[in-house]
PQR file with spaces between the fields and no chain letter, atoms N, CA, C, O and H, PARSE charges and radii, in Angstrom:
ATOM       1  N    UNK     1     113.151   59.949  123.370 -0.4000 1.5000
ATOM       2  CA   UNK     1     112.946   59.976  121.938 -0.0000 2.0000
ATOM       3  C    UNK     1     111.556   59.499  121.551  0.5500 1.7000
ATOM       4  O    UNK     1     110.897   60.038  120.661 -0.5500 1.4000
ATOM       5  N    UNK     2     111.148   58.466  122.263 -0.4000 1.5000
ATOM       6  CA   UNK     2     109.661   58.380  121.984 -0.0000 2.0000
ATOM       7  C    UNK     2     108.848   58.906  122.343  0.5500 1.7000
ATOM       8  O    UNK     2     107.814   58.239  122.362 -0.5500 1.4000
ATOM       9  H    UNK     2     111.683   58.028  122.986  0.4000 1.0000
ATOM      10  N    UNK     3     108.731   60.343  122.842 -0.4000 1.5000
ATOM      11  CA   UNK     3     108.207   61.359  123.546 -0.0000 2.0000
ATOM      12  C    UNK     3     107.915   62.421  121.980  0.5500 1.7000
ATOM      13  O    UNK     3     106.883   63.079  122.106 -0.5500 1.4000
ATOM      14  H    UNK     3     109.571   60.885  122.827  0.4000 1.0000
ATOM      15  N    UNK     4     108.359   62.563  121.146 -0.4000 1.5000
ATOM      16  CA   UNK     4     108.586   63.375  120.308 -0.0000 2.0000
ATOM      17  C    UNK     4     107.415   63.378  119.164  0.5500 1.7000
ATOM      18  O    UNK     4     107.007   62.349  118.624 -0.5500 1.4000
ATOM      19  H    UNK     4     109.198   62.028  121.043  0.4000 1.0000
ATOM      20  N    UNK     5     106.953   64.660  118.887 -0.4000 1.5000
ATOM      21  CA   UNK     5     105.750   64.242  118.189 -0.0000 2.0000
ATOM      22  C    UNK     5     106.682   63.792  117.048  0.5500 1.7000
ATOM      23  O    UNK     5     107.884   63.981  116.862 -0.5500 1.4000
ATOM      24  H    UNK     5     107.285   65.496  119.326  0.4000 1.0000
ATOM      25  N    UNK     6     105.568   63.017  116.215 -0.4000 1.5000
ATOM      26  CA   UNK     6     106.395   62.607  114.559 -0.0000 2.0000
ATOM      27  C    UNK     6     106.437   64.162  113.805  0.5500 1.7000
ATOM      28  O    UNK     6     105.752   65.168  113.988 -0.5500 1.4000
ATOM      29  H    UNK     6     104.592   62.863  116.366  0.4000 1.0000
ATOM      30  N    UNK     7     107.688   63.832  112.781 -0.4000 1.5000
ATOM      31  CA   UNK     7     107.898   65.405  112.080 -0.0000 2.0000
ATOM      32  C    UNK     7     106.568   65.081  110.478  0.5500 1.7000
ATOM      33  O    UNK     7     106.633   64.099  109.740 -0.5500 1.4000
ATOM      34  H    UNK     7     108.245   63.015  112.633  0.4000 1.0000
ATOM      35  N    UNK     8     106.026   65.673  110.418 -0.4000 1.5000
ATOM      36  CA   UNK     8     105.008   66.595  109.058 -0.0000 2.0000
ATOM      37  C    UNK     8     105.450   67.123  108.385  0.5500 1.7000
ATOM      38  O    UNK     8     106.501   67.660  108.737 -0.5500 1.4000
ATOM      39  H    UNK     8     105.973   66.471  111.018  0.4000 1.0000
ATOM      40  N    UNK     9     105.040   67.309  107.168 -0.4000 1.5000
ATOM      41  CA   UNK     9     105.589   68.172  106.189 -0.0000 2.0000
ATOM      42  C    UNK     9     104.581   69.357  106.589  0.5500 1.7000
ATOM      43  O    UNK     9     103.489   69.500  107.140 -0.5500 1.4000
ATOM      44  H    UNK     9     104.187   66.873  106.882  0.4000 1.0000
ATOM      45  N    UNK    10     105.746   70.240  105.892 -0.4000 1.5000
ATOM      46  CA   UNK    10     105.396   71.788  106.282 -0.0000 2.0000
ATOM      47  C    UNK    10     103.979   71.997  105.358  0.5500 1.7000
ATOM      48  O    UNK    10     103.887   71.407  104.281 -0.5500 1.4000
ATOM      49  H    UNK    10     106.632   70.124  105.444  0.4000 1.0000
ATOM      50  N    UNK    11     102.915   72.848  105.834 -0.4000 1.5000
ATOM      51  CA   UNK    11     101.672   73.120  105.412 -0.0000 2.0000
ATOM      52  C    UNK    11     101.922   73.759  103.731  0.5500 1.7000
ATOM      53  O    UNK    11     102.925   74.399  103.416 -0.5500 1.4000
ATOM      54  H    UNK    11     102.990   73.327  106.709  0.4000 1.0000
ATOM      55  N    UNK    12     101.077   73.510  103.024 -0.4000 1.5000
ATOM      56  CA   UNK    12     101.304   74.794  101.761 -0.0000 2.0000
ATOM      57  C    UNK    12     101.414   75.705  102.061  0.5500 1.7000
ATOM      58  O    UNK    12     101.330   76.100  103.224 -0.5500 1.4000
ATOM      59  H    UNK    12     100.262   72.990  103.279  0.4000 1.0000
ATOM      60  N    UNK    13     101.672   76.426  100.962 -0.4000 1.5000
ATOM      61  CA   UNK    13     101.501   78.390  101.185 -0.0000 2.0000
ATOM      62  C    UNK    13     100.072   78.866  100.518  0.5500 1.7000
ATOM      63  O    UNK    13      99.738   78.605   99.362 -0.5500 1.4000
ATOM      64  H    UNK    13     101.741   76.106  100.017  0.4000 1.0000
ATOM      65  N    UNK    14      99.322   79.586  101.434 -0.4000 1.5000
ATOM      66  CA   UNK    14      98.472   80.251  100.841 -0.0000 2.0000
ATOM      67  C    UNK    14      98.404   81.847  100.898  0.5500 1.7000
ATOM      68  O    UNK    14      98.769   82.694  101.713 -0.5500 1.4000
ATOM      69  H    UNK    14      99.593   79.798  102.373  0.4000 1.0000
ATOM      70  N    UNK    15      97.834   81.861   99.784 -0.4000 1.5000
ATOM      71  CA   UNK    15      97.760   83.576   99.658 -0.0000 2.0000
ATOM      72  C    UNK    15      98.372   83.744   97.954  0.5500 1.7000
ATOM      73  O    UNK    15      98.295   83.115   96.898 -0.5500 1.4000
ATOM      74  H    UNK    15      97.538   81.172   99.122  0.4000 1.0000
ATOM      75  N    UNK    16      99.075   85.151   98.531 -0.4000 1.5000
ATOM      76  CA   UNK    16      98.999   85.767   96.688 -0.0000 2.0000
ATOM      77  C    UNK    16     100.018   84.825   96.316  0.5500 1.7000
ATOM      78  O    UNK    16      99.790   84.720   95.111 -0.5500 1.4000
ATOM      79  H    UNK    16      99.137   85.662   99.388  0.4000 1.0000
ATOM      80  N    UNK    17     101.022   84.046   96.567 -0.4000 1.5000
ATOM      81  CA   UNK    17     102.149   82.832   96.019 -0.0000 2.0000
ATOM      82  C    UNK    17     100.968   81.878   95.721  0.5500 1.7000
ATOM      83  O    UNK    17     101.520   80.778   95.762 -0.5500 1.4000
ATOM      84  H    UNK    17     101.207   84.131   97.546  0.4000 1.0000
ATOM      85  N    UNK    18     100.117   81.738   95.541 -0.4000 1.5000
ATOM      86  CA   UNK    18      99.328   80.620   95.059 -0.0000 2.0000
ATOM      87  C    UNK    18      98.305   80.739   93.979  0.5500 1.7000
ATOM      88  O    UNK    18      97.611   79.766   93.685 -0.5500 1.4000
ATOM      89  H    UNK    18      99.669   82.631   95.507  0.4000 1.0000
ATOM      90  N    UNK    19      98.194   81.767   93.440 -0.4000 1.5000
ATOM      91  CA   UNK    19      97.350   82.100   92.503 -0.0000 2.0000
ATOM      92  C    UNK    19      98.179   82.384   90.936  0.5500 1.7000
ATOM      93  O    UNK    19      99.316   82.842   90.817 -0.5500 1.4000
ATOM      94  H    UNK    19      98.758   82.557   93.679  0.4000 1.0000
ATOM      95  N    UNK    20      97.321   82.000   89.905 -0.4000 1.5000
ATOM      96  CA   UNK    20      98.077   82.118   89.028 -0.0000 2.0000
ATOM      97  C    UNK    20      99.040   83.042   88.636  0.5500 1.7000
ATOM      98  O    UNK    20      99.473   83.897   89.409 -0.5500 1.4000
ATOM      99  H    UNK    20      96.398   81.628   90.002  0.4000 1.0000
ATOM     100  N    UNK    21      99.594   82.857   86.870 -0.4000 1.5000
ATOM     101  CA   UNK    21     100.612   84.156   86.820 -0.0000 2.0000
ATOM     102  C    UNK    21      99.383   84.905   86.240  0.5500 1.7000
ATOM     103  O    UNK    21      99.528   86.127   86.230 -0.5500 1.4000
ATOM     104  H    UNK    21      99.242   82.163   86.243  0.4000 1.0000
ATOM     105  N    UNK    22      98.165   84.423   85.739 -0.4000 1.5000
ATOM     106  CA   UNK    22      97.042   85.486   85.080 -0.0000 2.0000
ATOM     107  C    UNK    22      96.657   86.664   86.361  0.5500 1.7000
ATOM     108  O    UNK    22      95.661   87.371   86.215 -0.5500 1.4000
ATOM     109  H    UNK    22      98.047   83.430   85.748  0.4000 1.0000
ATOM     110  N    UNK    23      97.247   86.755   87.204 -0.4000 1.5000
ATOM     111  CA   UNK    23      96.494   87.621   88.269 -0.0000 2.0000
ATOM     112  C    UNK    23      97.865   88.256   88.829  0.5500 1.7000
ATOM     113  O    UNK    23      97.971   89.466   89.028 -0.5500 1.4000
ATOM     114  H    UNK    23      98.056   86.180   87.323  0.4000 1.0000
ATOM     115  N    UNK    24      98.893   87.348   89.062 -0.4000 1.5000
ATOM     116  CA   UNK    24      99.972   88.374   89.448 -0.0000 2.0000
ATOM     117  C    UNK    24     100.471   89.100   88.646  0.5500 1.7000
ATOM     118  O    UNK    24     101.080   90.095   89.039 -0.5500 1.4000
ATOM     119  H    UNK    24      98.806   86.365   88.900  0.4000 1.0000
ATOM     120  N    UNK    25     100.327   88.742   86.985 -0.4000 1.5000
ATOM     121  CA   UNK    25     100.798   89.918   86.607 -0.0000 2.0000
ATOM     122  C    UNK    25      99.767   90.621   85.851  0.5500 1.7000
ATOM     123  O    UNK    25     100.219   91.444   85.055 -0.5500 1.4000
ATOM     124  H    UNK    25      99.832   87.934   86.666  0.4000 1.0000
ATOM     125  N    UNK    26      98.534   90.512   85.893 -0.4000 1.5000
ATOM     126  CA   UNK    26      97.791   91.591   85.585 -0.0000 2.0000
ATOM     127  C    UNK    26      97.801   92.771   85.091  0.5500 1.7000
ATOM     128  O    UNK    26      98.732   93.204   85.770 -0.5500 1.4000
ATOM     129  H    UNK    26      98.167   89.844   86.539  0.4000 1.0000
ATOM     130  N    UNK    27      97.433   93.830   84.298 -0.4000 1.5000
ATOM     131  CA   UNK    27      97.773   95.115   84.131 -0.0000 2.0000
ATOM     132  C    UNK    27      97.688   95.351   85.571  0.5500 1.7000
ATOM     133  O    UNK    27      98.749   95.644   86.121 -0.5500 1.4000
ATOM     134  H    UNK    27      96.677   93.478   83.747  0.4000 1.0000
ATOM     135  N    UNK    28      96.623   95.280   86.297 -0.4000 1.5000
ATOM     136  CA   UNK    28      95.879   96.270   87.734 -0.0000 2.0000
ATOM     137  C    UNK    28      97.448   95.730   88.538  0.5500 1.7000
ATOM     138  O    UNK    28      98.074   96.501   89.265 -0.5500 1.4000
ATOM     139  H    UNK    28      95.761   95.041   85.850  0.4000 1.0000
ATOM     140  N    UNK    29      97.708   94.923   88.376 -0.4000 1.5000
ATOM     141  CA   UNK    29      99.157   94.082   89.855 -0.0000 2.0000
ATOM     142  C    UNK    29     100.357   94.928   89.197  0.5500 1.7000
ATOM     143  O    UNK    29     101.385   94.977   89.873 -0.5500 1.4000
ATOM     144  H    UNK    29      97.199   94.297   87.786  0.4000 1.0000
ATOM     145  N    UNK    30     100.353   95.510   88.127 -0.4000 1.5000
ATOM     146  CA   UNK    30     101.609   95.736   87.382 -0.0000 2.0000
ATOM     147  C    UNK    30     101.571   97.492   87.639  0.5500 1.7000
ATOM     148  O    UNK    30     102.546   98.182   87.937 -0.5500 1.4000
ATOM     149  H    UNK    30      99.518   95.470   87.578  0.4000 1.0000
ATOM     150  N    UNK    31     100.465   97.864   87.474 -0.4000 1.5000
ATOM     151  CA   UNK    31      99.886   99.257   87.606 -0.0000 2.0000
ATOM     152  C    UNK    31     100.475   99.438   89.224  0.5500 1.7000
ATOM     153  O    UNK    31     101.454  100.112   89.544 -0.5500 1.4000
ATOM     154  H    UNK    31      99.673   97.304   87.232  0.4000 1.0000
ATOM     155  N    UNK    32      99.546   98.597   90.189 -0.4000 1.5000
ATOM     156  CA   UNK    32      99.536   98.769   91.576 -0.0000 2.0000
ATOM     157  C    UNK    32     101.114   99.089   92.183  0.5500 1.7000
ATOM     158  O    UNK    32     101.422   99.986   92.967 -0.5500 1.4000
ATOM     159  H    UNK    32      98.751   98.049   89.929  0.4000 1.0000
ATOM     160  N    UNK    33     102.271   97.754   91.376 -0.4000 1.5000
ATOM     161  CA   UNK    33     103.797   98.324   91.165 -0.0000 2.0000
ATOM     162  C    UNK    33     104.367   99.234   91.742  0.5500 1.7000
ATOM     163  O    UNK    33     104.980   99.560   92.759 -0.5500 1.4000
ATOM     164  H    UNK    33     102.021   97.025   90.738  0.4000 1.0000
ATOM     165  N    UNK    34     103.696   99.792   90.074 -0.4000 1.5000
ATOM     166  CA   UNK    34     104.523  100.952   89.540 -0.0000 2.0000
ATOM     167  C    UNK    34     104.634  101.938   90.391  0.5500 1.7000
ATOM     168  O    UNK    34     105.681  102.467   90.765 -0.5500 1.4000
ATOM     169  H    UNK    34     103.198   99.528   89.248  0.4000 1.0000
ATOM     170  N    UNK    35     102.680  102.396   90.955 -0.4000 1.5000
ATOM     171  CA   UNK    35     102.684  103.288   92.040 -0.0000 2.0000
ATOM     172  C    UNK    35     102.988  102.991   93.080  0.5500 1.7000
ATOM     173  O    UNK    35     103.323  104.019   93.668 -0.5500 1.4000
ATOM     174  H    UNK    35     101.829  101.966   90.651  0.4000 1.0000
ATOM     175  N    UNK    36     103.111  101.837   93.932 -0.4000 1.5000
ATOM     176  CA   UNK    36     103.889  101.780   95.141 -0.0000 2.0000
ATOM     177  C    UNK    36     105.177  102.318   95.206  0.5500 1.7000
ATOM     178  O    UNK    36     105.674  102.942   96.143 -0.5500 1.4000
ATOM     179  H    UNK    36     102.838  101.002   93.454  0.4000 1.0000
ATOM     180  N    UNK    37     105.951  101.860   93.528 -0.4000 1.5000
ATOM     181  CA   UNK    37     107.541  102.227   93.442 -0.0000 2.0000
ATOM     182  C    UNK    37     107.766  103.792   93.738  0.5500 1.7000
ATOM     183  O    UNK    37     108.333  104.262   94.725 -0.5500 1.4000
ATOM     184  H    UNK    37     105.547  101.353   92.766  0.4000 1.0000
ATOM     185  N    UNK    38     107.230  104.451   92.728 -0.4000 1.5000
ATOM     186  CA   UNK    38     106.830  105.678   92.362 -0.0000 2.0000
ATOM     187  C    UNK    38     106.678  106.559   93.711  0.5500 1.7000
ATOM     188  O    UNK    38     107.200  107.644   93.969 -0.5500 1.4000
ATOM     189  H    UNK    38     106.770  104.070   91.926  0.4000 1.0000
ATOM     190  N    UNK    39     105.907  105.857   94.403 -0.4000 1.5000
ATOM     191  CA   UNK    39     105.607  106.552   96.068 -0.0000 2.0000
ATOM     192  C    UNK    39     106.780  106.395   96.819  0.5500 1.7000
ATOM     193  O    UNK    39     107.288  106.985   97.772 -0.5500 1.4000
ATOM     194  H    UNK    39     105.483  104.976   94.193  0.4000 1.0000
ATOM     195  N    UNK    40     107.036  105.530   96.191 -0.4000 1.5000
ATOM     196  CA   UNK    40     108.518  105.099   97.636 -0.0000 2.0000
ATOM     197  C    UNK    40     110.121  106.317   97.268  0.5500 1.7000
ATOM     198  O    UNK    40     110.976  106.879   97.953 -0.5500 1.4000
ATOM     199  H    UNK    40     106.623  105.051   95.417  0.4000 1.0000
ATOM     200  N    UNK    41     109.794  106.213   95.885 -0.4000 1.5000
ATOM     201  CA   UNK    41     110.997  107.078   95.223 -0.0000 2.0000
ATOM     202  C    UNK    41     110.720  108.608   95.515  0.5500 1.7000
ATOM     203  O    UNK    41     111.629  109.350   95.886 -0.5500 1.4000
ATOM     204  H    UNK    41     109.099  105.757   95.329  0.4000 1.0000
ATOM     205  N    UNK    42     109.525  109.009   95.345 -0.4000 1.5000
ATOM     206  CA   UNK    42     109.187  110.457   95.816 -0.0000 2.0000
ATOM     207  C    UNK    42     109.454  110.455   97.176  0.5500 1.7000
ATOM     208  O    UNK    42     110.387  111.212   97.445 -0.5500 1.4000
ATOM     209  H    UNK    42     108.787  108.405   95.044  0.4000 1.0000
ATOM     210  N    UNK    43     109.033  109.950   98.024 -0.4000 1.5000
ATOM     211  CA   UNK    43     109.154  110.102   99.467 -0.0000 2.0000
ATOM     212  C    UNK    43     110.690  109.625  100.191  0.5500 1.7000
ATOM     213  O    UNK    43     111.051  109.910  101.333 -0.5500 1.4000
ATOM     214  H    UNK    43     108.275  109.335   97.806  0.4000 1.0000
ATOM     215  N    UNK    44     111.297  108.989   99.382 -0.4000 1.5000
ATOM     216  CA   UNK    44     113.189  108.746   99.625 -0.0000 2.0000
ATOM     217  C    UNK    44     113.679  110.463   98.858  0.5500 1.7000
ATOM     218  O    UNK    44     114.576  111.059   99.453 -0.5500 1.4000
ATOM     219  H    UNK    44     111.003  108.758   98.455  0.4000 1.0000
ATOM     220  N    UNK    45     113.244  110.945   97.963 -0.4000 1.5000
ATOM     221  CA   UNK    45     113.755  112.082   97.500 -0.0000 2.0000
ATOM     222  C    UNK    45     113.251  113.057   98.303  0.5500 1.7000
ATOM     223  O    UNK    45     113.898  113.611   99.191 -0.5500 1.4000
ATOM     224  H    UNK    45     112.515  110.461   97.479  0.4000 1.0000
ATOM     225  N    UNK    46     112.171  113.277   98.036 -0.4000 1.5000
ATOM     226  CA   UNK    46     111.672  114.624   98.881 -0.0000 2.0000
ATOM     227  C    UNK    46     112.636  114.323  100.617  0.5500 1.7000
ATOM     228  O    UNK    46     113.502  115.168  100.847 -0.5500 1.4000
ATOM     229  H    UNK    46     111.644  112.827   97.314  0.4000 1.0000
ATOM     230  N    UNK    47     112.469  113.289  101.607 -0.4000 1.5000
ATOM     231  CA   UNK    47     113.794  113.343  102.720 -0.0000 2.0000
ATOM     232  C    UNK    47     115.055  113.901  102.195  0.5500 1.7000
ATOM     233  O    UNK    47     115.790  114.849  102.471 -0.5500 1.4000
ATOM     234  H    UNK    47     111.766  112.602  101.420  0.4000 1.0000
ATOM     235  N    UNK    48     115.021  112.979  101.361 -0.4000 1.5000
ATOM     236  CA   UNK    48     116.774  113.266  100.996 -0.0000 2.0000
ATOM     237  C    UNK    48     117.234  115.301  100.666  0.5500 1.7000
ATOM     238  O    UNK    48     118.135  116.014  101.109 -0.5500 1.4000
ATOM     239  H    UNK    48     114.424  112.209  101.137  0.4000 1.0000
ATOM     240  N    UNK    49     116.012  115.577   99.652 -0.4000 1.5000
ATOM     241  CA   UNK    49     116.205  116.813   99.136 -0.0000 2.0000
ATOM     242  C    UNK    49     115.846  117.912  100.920  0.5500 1.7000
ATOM     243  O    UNK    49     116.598  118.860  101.144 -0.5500 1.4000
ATOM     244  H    UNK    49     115.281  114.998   99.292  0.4000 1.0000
ATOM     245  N    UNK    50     115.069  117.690  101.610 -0.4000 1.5000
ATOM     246  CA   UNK    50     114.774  118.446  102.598 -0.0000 2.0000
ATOM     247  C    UNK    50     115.725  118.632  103.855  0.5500 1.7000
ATOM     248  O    UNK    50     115.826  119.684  104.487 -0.5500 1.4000
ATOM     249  H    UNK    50     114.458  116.919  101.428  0.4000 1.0000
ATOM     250  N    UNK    51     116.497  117.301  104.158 -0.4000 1.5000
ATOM     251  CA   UNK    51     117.927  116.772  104.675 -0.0000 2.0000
ATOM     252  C    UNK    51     119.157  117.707  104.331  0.5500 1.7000
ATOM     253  O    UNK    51     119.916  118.219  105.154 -0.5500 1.4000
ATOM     254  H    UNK    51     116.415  116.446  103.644  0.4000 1.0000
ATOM     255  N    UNK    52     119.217  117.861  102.607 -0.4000 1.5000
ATOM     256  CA   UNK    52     120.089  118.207  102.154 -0.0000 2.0000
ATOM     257  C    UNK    52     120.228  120.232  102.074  0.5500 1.7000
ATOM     258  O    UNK    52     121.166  121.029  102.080 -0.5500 1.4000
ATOM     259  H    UNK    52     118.600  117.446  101.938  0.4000 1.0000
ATOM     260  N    UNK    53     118.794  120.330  102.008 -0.4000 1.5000
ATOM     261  CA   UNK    53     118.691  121.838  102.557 -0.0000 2.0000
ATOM     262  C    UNK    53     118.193  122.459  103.738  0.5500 1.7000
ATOM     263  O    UNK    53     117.814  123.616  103.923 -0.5500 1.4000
ATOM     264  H    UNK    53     118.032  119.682  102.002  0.4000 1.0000
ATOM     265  N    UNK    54     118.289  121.097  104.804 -0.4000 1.5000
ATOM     266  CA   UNK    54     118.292  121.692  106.211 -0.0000 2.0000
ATOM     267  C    UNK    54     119.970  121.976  106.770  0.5500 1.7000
ATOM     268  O    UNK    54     120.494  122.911  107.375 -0.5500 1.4000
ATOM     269  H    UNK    54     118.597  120.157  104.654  0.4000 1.0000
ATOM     270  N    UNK    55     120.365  120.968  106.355 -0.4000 1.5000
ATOM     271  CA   UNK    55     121.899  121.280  106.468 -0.0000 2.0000
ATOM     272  C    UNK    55     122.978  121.678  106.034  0.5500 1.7000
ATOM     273  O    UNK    55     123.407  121.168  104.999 -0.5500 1.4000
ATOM     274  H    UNK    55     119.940  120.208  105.864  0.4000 1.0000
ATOM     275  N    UNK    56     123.678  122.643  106.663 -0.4000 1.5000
ATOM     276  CA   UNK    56     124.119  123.380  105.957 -0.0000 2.0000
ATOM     277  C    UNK    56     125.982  123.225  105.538  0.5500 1.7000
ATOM     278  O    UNK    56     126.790  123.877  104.876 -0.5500 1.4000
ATOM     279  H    UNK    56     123.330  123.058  107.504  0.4000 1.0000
ATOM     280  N    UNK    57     126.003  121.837  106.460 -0.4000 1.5000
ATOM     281  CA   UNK    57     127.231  121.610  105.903 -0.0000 2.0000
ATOM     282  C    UNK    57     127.256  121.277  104.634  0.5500 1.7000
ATOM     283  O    UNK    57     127.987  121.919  103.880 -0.5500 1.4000
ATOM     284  H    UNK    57     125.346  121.308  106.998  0.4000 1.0000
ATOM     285  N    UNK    58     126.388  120.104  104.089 -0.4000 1.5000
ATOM     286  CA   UNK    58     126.222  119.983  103.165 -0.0000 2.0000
ATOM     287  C    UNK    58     126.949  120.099  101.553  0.5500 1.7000
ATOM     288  O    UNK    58     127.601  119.385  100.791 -0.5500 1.4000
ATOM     289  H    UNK    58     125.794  119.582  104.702  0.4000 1.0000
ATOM     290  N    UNK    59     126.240  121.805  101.607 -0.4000 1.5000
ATOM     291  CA   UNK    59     126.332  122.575  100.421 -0.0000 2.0000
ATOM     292  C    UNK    59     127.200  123.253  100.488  0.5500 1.7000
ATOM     293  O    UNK    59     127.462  124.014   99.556 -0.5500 1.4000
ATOM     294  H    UNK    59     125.710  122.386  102.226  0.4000 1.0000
């Protein structure tokens, strides 16, 4: 037991969790969002729709 380093508190967090709310929510952070969402929803549909008319059990 006396072999053991002593326990520390865990380091902060750095990065985007550390910067104000004036920057996370920004128009540009709110914009950036939207189009990530936007990309993710086209590209889950377009699979889904190309899936759905490759196969023909399907329909």
């Amino acid at each position: 037991m006396a072999d053991e380093p002593k326990v520390r508190p865990a380091r902060p967090l750095v990065g985007y969790r550390d910067v104000g709310e004036d920057v996370r929510h920004s128009r540009r952070a709110l914009t950036r969002a939207w189009v990530i969402l936007a990309a993710l929803m086209a590209i889950y549909l377009g699979w889904t729709l190309v899936i759905y008319f490759l196969e023909p059990g399907l329909r």
